[in-house]
N, C-alpha and C positions, 0 to 999 in steps of 0.2 A: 265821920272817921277822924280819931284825931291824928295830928301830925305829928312826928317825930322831930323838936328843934333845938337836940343835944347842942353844947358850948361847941364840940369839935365841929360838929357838922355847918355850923353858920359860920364859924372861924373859917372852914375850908371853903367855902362858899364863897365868901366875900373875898378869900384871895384869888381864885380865877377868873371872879368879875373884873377885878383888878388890872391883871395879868391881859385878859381878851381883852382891855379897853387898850390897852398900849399894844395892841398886835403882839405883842410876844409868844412865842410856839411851848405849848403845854402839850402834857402827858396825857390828854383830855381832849377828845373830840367835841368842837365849840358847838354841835349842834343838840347835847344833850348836856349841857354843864350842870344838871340837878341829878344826872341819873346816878345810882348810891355804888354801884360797882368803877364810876367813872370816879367822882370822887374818892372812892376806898384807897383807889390805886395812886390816884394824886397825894394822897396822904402819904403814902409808903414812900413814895419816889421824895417828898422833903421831909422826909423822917420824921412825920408825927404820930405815926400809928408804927408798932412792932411788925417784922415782915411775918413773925412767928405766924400774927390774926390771920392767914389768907383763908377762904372760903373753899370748900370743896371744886366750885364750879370756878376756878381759875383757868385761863385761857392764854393761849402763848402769845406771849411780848411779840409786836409788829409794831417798827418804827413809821412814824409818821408820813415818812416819805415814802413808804415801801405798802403803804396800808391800801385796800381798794376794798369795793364793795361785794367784789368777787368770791364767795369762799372757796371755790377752787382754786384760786390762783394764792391762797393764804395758805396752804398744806405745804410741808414737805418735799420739795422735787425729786422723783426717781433718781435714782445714781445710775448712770450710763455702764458704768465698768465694774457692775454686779455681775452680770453672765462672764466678763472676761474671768473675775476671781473666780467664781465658781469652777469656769473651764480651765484653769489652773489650777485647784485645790486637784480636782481630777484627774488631772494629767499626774501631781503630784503621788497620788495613791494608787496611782497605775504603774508608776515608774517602785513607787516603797514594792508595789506586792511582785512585780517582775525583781527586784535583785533580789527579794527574799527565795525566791523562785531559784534563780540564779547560783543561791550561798547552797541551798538544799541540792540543787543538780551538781555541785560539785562537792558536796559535800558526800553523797550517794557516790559517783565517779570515783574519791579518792578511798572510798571503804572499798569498792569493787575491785581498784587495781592493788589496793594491800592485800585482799582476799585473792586476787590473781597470781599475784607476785609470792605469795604463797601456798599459793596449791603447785606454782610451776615447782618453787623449791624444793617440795616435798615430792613433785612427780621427777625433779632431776635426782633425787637420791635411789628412784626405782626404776628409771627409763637411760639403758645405756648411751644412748643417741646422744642427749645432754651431755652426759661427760668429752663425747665425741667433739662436740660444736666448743667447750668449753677451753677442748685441747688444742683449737684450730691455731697456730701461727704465724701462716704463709701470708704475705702480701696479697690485695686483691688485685687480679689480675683479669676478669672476668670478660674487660673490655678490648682483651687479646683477640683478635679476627681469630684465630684458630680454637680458641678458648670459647667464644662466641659459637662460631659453628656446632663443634661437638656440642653443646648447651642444646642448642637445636635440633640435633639429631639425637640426642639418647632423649630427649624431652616429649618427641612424637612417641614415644611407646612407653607407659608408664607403668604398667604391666609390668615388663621388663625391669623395670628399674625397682619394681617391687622384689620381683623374683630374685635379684641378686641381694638385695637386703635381707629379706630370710632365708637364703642358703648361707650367707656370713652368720646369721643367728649363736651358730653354733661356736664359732673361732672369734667371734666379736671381741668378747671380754675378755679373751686367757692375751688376745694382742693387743688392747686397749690399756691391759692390766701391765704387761711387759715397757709399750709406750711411756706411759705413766711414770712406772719405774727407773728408766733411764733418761727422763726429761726428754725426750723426744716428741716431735708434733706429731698431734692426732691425725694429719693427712693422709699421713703414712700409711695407718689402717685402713683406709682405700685403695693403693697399689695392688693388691690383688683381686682387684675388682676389672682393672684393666689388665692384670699378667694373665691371671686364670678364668675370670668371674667368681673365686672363692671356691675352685675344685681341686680337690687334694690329689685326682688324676688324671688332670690337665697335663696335656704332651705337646710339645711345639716340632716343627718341618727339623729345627734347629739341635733338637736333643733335649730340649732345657722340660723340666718334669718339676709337677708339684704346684702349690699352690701359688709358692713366689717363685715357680722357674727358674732352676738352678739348674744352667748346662753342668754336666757332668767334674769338669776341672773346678770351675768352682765354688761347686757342692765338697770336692773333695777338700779343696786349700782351706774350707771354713768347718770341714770337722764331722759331713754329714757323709755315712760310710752308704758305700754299693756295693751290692753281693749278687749274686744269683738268686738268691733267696728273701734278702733286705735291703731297700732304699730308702735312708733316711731321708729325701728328698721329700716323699710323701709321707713324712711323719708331721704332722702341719705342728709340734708343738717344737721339734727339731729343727725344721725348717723355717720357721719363725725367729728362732734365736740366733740361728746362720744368718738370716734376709737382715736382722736388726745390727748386727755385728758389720755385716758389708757396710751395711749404711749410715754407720757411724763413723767408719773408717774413711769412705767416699766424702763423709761431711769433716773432716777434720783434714782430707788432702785439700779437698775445695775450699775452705775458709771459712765454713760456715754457709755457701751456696747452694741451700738444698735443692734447686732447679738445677745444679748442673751434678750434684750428686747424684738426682734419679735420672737424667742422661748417662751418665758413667755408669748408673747401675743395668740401664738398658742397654748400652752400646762398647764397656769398656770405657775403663778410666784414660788407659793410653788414647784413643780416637779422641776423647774429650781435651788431653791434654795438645795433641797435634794441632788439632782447630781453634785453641786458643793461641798458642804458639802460630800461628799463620795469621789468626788477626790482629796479634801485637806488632807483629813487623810491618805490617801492612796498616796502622795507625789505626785502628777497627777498636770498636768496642768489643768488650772480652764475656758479654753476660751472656746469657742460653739463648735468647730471640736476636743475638748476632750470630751466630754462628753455625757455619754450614756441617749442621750433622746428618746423617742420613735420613732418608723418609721417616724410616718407621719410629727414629727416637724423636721426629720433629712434629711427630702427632701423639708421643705416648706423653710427655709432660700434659701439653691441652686437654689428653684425655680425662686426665687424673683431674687438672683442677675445673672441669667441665664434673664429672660425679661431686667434685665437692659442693660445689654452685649447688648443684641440683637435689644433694643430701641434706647442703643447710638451710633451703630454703623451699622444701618440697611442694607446699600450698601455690607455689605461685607457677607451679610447674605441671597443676592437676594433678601430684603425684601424693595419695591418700597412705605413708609411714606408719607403719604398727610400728608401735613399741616394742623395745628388747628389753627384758629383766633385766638391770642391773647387780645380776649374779651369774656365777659362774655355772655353764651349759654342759660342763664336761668334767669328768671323773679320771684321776691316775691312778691303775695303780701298779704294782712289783707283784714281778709272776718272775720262778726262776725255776720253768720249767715249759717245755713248747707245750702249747695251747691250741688247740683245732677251735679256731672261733665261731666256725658254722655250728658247730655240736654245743657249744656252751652258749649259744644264740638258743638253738632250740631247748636245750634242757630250761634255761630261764626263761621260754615264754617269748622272747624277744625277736624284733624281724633281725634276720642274718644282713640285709644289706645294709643296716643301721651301722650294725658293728662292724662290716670290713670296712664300711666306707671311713669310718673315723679312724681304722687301722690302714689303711690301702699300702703303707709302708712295707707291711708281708707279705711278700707280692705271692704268695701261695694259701696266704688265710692261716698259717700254721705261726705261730712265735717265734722266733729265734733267740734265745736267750743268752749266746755267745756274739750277738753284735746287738741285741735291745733287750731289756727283762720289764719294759712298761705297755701299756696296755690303757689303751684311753675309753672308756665308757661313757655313757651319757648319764647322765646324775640322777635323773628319775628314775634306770634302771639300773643303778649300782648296785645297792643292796643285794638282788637276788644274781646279778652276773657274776661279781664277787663269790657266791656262795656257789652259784653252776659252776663256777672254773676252779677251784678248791675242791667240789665234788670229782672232779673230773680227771681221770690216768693221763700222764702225759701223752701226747702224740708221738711218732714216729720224728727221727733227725730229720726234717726237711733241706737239711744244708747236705747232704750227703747222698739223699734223690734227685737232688737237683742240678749235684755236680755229676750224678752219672749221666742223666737226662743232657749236660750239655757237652758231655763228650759223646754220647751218639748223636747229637743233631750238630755237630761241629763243621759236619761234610757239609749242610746245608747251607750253613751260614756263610762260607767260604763261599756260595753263588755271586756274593755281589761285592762289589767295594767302590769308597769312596773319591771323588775328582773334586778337589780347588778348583773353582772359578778363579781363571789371571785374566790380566786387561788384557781387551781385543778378543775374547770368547764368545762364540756364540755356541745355541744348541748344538747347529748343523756340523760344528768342525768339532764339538765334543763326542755325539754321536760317533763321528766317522773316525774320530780316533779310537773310542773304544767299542767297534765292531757295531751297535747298535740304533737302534733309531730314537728320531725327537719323540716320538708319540709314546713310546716304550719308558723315554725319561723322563716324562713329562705325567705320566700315570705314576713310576714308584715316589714320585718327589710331590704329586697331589699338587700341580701348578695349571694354571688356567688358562696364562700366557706363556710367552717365548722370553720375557723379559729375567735378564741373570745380572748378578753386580759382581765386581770382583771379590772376594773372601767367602763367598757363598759353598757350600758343599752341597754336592750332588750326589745319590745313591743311582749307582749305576750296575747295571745286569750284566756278569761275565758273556764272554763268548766264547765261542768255539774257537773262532777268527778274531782275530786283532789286525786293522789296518795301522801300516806306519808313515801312513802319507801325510 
């Protein structure tokens, strides 16, 4: 076998002999100084050979001092804080795909409440209730003990609270519509929720008639006529326009106090002014929940805003709100001729009680066209009532049966008359002044107990006898 004894290879040979004889630490393990890869490397390391020449089977550089004979221990050592990055990169990609998750859940949320936000808009242009909540005013007062209670007692029967919602169906919008117009609060259109329950012939112990209860005087000082025949009282489109008049005239003595305006509307402006006039002398506050008014006006405010609580926010009351058309339920129109409204009910098809009930004002079913020439219909069946009351010969004068009718029963009427409650009255010494008994006054006057106040009126039974003791 011949040997290979290139110039470089004896050159590099005879410098490690060199180098090993003086102990000097080489690039070159001393126990193989001929071997041709230990040499190669020696070459490179003092630049006689190009690094370009390495050999495929090239091996990684281990310093002499770090070098063993071990080749496990000559590899690469594990990195410890491999699984930590790992569990980091992860946590990293768990947090990107939850906020992605995050952007899209609210990104879904805010298309749903612009999709909410306008289907309400579009349901307040057809559902009257919205315009109602829309026109609300009044201060919250909810946390009024009295205001609280009533909340609690109309809220146990929700039934009920349905049922006067769609009996107003009908009067909703021509009073919502009047509100509106006169910039007054929609609360408002509640009060006959608590005067009547919204019946146009609702009567109170007291005289007051209609749907916003107008005693008699008045009914008369705001323009709404009484006949034998006609009471504009129960013309609920007449009686509306009186109710709103009072009570803007009440809100212009008070100052803008509409709690003490529907006080004055229930009990008398003078009573409301007396009781403030008693608490300013007497250093008192002067607002509605200081002042000593009577029971029943000290529960009719809480009533009122106890239905509003309960109208604005029905859901929380189990109380399930239909919706009312926001359009008008009722039809006017000029008749200038008396009208028998049961006959023009049947000729159009229609029920009779439909149509007196929205007339109840005629208190005989007949027109009177010398104190009203209008006539209220229901809208679905205008058309053909229109056409049945056009069809139709006028009726008999009702105003001139009815004043013969009250001069024959005039003797009757003259059975009974009336007695002012004054201070220090009771039943017993009212009785025994005018001849008859408790039990006798206490049946025409529809009372349960004995208790009377003073200004109270009583209808009391003539007698034969009169005691003057």
């Amino acid at each position: 076998m011949k040997t290979n004894h290139s110039p470089i290879r004896v050159t590099i040979t005879f410098i490690i002999s060199i180098l090993s004889i003086y102990g000097l630490p080489t690039l070159v393990s001393a126990q193989n100084p001929t071997d041709d890869q230990s040499i190669l490397n020696a070459a490179r390391a003092l630049g006689v050979v190009n690094n370009a020449a390495r050999t495929p089977q090239q091996q990684t550089y281990i310093p002499r001092t770090q070098a063993t004979n071990n080749p496990a221990a000559n590899r690469v050592k594990h990195d410890p804080y491999a699984a930590k990055r790992q569990q980091i990169l992860r946590q990293n990609a768990a947090r990107r795909k939850a906020h992605q998750q995050r952007i899209q859940q609210l990104q879904r949320q805010q298309y749903q409440k612009a999709n909410l936000q306008r289907t309400q808009q579009q349901n307040s242009q057809h559902n009257l209730w919205n315009r109602v909540y829309q026109g609300f005013r009044f201060r919250d007062y909810r946390h009024q003990p009295l205001v609280k209670k009533y909340t609690r007692e109309f809220s146990r029967s929700p039934q009920r609270i349905q049922q006067l919602a769609d009996r107003s169906s009908d009067y909703l919008f021509m009073v919502v519509n009047e509100l509106n117009r006169r910039r007054m609060p929609t609360e408002l259109a509640l009060l006959p929720f608590v005067e009547s329950a919204y019946k146009n012939v609702a009567f109170s112990h007291a005289g007051a008639a209609g749907m916003w209860q107008f005693i008699p005087a008045t009914g008369r000082r705001y323009g709404l006529k009484q006949t034998r025949s006609y009471d504009a009282r129960l013309d609920s489109h007449q009686a509306t326009r009186a109710a709103l008049d009072y009570l803007q005239q009440l809100n212009r003595e008070f100052k803008g106090d509409w709690l003490l305006s529907l006080a004055a509307y229930n009990c008398g402006e003078y009573r409301v002014h007396r009781e403030i006039a008693k608490n300013r002398s007497r250093g008192k506050r002067t607002d509605y929940w200081s002042l000593d008014l009577p029971r029943e006006t000290k529960q009719y405010v809480p009533r009122l805003l106890a239905f509003k609580e309960i109208y604005r926010n029905p859901s929380a009351y189990q109380v399930r709100l239909r919706g009312i058309p926001n359009s008008p339920a009722l039809a006017r129109i000029n008749v200038n001729k008396p009208v028998n409204l049961r006959k023009a009910a049947a000729r159009a098809g229609v029920p009779a009680d439909k149509l007196l009930a929205l007339n109840s004002g005629y208190l005989h079913g007949i027109t009177t066209p010398r104190y009203s020439n209008k006539i209220t219909l229901p809208r679905r069946y205008a058309g053909r009532l229109h056409k049945a009351i056009q069809s139709l010969p006028p009726a008999k004068d009702v105003h001139n049966i009815t004043a013969r009718k009250y001069a024959k029963s005039r003797g009757k009427r003259s059975k009974f008359r009336y007695h002012k409650v004054r201070r220090g009255d009771n039943l017993f010494r009212i009785a025994r002044k005018h001849g008859t008994t408790v039990k006798r006054i206490k049946r025409l006057n529809k009372m349960r107990g004995n208790k009377i106040w003073p200004g109270k009126r009583l209808i009391i039974a003539k007698s034969s006898r009169r005691s003057y003791s």
